[in-house]
C-alpha positions in Angstrom: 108.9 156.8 83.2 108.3 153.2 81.8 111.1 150.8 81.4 111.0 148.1 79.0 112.6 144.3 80.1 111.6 141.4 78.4 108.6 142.2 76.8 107.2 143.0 80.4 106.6 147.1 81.2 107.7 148.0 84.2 106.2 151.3 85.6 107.9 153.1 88.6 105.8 154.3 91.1 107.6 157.5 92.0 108.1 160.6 89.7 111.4 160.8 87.7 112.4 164.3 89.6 111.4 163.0 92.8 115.0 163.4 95.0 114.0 160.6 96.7 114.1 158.4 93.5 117.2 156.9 92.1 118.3 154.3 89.5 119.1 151.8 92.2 115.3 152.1 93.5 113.5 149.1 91.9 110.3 149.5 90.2 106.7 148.0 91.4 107.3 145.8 88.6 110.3 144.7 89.0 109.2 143.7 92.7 106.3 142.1 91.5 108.7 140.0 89.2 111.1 139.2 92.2 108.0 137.9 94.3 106.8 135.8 91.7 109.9 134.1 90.7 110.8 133.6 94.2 107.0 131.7 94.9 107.2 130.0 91.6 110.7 128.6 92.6 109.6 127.5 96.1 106.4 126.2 94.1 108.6 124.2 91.7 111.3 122.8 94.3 108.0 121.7 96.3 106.6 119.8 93.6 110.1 117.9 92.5 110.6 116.7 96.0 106.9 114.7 96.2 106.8 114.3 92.5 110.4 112.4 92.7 109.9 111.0 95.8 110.8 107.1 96.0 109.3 105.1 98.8 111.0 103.1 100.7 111.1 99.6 99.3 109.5 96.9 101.8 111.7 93.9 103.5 110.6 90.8 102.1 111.2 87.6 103.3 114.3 86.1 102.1 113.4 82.8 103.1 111.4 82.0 99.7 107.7 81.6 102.2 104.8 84.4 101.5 102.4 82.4 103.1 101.0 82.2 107.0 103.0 80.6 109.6 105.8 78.3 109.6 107.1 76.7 105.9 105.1 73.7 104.8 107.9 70.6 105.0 106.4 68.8 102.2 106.7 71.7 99.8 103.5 70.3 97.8 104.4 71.5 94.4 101.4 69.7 92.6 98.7 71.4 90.6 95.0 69.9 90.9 92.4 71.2 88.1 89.0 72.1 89.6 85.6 73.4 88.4 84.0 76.8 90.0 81.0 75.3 91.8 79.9 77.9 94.5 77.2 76.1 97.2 73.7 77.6 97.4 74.2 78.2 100.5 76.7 80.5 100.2 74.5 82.5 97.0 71.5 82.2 99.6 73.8 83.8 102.3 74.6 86.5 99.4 71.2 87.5 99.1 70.4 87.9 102.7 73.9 90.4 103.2 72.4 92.3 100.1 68.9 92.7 100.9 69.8 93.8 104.5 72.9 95.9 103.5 72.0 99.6 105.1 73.4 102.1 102.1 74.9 105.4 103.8 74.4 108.9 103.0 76.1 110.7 100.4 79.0 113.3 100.8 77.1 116.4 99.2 78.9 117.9 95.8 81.6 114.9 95.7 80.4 112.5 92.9 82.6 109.7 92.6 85.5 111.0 94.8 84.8 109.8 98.1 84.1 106.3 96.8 80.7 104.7 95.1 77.5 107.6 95.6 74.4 105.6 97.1 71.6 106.0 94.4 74.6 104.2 91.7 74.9 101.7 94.7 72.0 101.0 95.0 71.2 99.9 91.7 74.1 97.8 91.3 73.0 95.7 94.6 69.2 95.3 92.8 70.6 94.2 89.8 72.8 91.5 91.7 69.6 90.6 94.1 67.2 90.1 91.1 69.1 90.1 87.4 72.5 88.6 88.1 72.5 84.8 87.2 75.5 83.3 88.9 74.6 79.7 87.8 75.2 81.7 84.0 78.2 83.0 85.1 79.6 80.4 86.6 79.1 78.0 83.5 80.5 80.2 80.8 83.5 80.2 83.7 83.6 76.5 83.8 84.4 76.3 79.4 88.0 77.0 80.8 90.1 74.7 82.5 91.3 76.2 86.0 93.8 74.9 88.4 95.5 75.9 91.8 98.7 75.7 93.0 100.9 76.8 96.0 103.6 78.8 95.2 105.7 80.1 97.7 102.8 79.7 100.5 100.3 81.8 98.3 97.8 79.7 96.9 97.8 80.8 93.2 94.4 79.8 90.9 95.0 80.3 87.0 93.9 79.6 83.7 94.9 77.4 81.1 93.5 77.6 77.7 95.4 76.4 74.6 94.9 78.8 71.6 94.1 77.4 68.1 96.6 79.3 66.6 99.6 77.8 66.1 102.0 80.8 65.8 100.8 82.2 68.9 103.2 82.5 71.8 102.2 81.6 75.4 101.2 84.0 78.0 100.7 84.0 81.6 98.2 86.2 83.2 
């Protein structure tokens, strides 16, 4: 005997004149159907509780100070311009760490998923040993003006570059 519900045919697994087989016996179907909807609401009530989970929001200091140790007294609020001029020491240093940086194995089968693989690495510490010109870069950084300040403790470097546009708002990135 087939029973029809929803659109889904249920089939019962024991004959129609079977004594042992009543109306109240439930079909193989119809426990199949129970299972599922019971997994997929245990499935679903799983997922809500980490999809909607909130983190517990941090104590931060109510004080007004982000930075190391003890408040500065002076509260230095002033904001010096300076150029990008890195030391050739510190690019000659650069090379060295590169040139004796020991690359790792790779993770078999995980591309990028276990962080950069070691062939792509590779090339990208080549090309800053023997391609990358930082004197380049660091003049083409140098067109804009740059400033730091201390805000709060944190010592905060930013841009400022005045757009020839007159209708254009300002922005702070």
């Amino acid at each position: 005997m087939q029973l029809k519900l929803n659109t889904i045919t249920c089939i019962h697994i024991l004959p129609e004149r079977d004594p042992l087989h009543s109306p109240k016996m439930p079909s193989l179907c119809q426990i199949f159907l129970s299972v599922f909807v019971g997994l997929a609401a245990v499935v679903l009530f799983v997922l809500h509780k980490f999809m909607n989970h909130n983190p517990t929001v941090p104590e931060f200091p109510r004080d007004g100070w982000w930075g190391y140790g003890e408040p500065e007294s002076d509260g230095d609020l002033s904001v010096k311009e300076f150029r990008i001029n890195i030391s050739d020491d510190v690019l000659k240093d650069l090379q060295q760490r590169l040139a004796n940086f020991r690359f790792g194995e790779d993770l078999e089968n995980t591309d990028f998923n276990y962080g950069f693989r070691t062939v792509y690495m590779r090339e990208i510490a080549d090309y800053w040993k023997t391609q990358y010109n930082w004197r380049q870069q660091e003049a083409k950084l140098n067109k804009y003006q740059h400033y730091k300040t201390k805000i709060e403790g944190i010592e905060v470097h930013f841009l400022r570059s005045r757009s020839s546009h007159k209708s254009t708002s300002t922005s702070i990135t």
